[in-house]
C-alpha positions in Angstrom: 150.3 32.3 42.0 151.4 35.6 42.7 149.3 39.0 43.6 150.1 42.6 41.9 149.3 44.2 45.2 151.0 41.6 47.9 150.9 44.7 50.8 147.2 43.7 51.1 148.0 41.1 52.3 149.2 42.4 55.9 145.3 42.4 56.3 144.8 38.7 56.4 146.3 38.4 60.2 144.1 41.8 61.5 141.5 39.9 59.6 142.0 36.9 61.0 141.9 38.4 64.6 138.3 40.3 64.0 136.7 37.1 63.2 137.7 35.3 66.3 136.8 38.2 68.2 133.2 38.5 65.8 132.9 34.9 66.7 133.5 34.8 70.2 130.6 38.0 70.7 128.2 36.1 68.4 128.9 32.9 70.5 128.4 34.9 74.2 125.5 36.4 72.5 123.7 32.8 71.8 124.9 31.3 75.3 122.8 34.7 77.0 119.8 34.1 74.6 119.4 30.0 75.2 119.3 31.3 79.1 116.8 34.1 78.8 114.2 32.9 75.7 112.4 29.6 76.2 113.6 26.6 73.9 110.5 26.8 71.9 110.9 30.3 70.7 114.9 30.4 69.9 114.0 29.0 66.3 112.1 32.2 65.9 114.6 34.6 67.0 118.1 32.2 64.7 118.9 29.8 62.6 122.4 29.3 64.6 120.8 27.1 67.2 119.2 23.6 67.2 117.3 21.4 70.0 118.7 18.2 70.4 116.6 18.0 73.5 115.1 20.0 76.5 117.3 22.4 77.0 120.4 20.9 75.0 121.0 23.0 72.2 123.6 22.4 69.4 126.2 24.8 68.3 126.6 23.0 65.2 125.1 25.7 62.5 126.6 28.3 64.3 130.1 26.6 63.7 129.5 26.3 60.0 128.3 29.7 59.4 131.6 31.3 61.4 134.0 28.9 59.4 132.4 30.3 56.6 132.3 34.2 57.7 135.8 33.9 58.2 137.0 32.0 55.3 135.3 34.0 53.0 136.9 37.6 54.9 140.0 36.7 54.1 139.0 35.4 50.5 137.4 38.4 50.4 141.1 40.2 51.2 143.0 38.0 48.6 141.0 39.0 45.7 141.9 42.7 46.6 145.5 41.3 46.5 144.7 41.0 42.7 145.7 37.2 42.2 146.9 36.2 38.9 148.9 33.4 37.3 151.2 33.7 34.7 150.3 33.3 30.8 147.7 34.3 28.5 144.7 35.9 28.7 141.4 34.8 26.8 138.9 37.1 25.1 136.3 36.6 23.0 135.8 38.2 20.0 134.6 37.2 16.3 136.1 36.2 12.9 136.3 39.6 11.2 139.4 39.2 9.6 141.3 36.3 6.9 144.9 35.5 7.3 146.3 34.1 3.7 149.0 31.3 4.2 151.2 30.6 1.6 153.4 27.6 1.4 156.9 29.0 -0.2 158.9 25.7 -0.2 160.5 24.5 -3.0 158.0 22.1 -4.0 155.7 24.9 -4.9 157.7 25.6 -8.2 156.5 22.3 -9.3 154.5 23.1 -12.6 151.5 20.5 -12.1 148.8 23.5 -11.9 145.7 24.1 -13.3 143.8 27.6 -15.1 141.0 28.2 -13.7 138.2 30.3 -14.8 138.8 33.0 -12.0 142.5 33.6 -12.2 143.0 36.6 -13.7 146.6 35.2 -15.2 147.9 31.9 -16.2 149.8 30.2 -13.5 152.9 28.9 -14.2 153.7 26.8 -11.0 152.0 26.2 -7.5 153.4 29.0 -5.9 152.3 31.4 -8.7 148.3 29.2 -9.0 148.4 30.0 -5.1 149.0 33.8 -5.4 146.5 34.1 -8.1 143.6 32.3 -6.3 144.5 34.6 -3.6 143.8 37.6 -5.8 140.5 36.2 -6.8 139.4 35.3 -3.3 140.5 39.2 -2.1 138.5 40.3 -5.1 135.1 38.7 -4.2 135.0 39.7 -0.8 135.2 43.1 -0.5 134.1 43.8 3.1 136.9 41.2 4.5 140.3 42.3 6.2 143.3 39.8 4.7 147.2 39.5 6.1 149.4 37.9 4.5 152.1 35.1 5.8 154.6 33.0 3.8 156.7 30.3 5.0 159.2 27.5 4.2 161.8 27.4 7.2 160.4 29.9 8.9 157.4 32.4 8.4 157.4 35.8 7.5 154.4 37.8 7.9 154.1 40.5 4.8 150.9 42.4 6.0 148.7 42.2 9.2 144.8 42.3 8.4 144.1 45.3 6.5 141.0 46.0 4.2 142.8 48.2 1.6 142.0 46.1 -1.3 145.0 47.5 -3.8 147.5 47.1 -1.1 146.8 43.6 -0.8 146.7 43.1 -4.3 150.3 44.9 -4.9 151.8 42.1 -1.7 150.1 39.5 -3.7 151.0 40.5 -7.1 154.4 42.2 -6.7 156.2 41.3 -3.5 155.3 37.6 -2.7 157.1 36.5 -5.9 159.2 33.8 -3.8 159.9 33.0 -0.1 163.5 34.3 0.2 164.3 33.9 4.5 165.7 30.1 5.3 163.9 29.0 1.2 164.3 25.3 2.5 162.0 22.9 4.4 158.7 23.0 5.0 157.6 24.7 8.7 154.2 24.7 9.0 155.1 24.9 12.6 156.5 27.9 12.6 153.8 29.6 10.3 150.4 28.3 12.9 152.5 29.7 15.9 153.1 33.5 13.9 149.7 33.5 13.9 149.4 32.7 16.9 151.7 35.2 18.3 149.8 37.8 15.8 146.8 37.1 17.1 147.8 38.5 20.8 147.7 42.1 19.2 145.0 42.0 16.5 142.3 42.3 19.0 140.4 40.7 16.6 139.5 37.2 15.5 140.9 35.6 12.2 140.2 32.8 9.6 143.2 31.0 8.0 143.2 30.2 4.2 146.2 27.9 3.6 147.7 27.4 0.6 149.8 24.6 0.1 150.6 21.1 -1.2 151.5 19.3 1.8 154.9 17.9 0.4 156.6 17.8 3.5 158.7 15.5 6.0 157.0 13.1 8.1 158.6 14.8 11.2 157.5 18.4 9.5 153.5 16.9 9.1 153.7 15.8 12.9 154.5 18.8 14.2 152.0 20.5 11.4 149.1 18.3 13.2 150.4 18.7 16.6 150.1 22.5 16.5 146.8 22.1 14.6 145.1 21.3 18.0 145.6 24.8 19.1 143.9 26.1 16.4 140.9 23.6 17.1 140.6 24.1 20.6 140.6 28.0 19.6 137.6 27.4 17.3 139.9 29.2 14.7 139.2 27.0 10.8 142.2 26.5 8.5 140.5 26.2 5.0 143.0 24.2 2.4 143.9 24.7 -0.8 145.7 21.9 -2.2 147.4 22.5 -5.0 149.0 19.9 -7.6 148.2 16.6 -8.9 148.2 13.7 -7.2 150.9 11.9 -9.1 153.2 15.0 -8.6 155.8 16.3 -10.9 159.8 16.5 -11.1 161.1 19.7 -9.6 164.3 21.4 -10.1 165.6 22.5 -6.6 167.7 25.9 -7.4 168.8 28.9 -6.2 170.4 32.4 -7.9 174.4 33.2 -7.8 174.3 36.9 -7.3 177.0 39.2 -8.7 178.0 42.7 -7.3 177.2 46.0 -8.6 178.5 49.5 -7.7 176.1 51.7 -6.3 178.0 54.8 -5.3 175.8 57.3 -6.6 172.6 55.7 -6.2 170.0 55.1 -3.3 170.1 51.7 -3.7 171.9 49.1 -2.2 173.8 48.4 0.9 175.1 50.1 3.7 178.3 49.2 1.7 177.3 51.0 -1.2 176.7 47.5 -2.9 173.9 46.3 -5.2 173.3 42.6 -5.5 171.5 41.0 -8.6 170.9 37.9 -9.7 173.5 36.5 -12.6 172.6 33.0 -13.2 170.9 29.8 -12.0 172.3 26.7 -10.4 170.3 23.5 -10.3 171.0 22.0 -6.6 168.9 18.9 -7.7 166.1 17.4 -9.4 163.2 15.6 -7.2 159.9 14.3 -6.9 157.5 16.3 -5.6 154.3 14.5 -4.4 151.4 16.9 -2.4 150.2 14.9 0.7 146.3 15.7 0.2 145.5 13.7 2.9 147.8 15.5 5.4 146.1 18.7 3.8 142.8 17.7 4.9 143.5 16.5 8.5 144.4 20.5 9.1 141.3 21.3 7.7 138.8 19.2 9.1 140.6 19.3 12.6 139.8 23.0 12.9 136.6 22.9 10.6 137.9 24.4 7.6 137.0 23.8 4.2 139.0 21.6 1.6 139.5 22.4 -2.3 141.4 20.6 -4.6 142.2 22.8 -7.8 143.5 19.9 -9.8 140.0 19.3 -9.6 139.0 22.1 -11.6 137.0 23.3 -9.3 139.0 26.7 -7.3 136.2 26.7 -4.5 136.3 30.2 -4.3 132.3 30.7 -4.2 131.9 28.1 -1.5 135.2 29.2 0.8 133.7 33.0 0.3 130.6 32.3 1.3 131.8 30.2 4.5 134.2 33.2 5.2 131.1 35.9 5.0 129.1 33.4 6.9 131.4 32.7 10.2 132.1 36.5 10.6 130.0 36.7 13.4 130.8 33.5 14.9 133.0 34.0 18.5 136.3 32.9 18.8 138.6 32.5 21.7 141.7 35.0 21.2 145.0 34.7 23.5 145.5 38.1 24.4 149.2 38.5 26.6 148.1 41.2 28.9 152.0 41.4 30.7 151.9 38.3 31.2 149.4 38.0 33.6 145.9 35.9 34.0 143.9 37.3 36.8 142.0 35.2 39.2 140.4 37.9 41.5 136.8 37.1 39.9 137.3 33.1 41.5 138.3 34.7 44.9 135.2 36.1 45.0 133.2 33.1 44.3 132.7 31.9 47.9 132.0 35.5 50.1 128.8 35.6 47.3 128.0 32.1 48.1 128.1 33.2 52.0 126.1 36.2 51.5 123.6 33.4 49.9 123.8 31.1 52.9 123.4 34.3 55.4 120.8 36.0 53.6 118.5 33.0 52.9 119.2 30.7 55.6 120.3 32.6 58.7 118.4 35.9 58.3 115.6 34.2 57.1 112.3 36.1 57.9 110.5 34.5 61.0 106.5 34.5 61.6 106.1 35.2 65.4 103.2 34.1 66.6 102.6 30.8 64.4 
């Protein structure tokens, strides 16, 4: 624990001294009134004295109460100190916004996809079913913000929540085409914690829509699950959509030889002057690629999502929309970094209130005389 304004601090011992000399007055001032008021009336005129017997009185309240009066001074002084541990902040806030997470590993060029009713073009392979599912979900709900995140080996986030319909359309459409940054592996990792990290400046809470077919190592899918929990304890839903068959498909894993191209007297290109296109395909290898549905829906009923399986021929997109509009209100616990720093001034305050309480209804209590 640290404070931001540690000077304050140079109170606690000045502090410290005024209630020993408060509690030394207040305890002069009982010893002079158990000597001048009868036994029978000193419950009249405080609540700091007790009979044990004829004119044996007990100290014992007043003891508490001072313990208290001075613990809760210098409490009192700490939380002007501004306490605060390091970390995160939380704030609530709701679910205004949708984050689309698109799996760009090389098992999503696997051709195993299905045309459905509400893409607007044919898919040719998962990657391509994903993007145009996307379209159709940004379509129908025309009130929602979307972002837009891609991953393999690491994530890349194209787009943070906007409601510009067109724009989102042209990243989906036009410059999501492939995953080019670290194409291999399968880091789900990676993709839950840049939203993570995104959501410390949105100031706004966020659904996910994943995209994906779960084909992944066993140590990926750990960690996948491992970083899920965040997500759950956040009350933030990942809703799924699985994409391929079950029995998988052979995919070719490739990548483009580029060749060089002068660009002297053009725009484009390099800070070398160089242009870089793509001259011919090499086939690395062929595999199997089988999607892990089972995997996919651990993510989503961890953190309450939904789960659609396209192959199906069903694209869920009514039912995810209408969950979507319908948890737009609902609060969600957002990790804001605010430098750093956690405050915990309001806790430093909790026992002075509760002393104010004690004094208030127990030690200045209002007396009948005469009863």
């Amino acid at each position: 624990m640290a404070f931001l304004y540690p000077l304050i601090l140079f109170f606690t011992l000045p502090a410290l001294l005024f209630c020993i000399w408060y509690g030394r007055n207040q305890y002069l001032s009982l010893k002079e009134l158990t000597t001048l008021v009868h036994p029978s009336k000193i419950k009249q005129l405080t609540g700091l004295l007790s009979i044990k017997k004829e004119n044996d009185y007990s100290y014992r309240n007043f003891y508490i109460y001072i313990t208290f009066c001075t613990i809760s001074f210098l409490s009192l002084i700490a939380s002007f100190a501004g306490p605060y541990v390091p970390g995160d902040s939380q704030i609530q806030t709701n679910q205004t916004s949708v984050f689309l997470l698109f799996d760009g590993s090389w098992s999503m060029d696997a051709d195993d996809v299905k045309h459905l009713p509400e893409y607007a073009f044919v898919p040719r392979f998962r990657f391509e079913e994903a993007r145009f599912h996307a379209m159709a979900l940004n379509k129908r709900l025309e009130n929602v913000a979307f972002g837009v995140v891609t991953f393999a080996g690491s994530a890349v986030q194209h787009t943070h929540p906007l409601q510009d319909k067109e724009w989102i359309y042209k990243i989906l459409f036009d410059q999501i085409n492939s995953h080019n940054a670290f194409y291999s592996g399968t880091n789900y990792s990676s993709a839950f914690q840049e939203l993570i990290n995104s959501s410390r400046y949105l100031g706004e809470g966020f659904q996910v829509v994943l995209y994906s077919d779960g084909d992944a190592s066993n140590e990926e899918k750990t960690n996948a699950l491992e970083k899920v929990k965040i997500f759950s304890r956040l009350h933030i839903p990942i809703h799924v959509i699985a994409l391929g068959t079950p029995k998988g498909t052979e995919t070719d894993l490739s990548f483009n030889l580029l060749s060089e191209f002068d660009t002297e007297n053009s725009v484009i290109g390099d800070a070398a002057g160089k242009e870089y296109r793509a001259s011919s395909n090499v086939v690395v290898q062929k595999r199997m690629s089988t999607p892990d549905f089972v995997f996919l829906k651990k993510i989503a009923d961890e953190t309450g999502g939904t789960f659609t399986l396209t192959h199906q021929g069903d694209s869920g997109i009514e039912t995810l929309a209408q969950t979507i509009e319908n948890s737009t209100e609902n609060e969600q616990v957002l990790l804001w970094e605010a430098g750093g720093k956690k405050s915990l001034s309001p806790y430093f305050f909790i026992l002075p209130f509760l002393f104010f309480l004690y004094d208030f209804l127990w030690i200045r209590r209002a007396v009948k005389f005469g009863s």
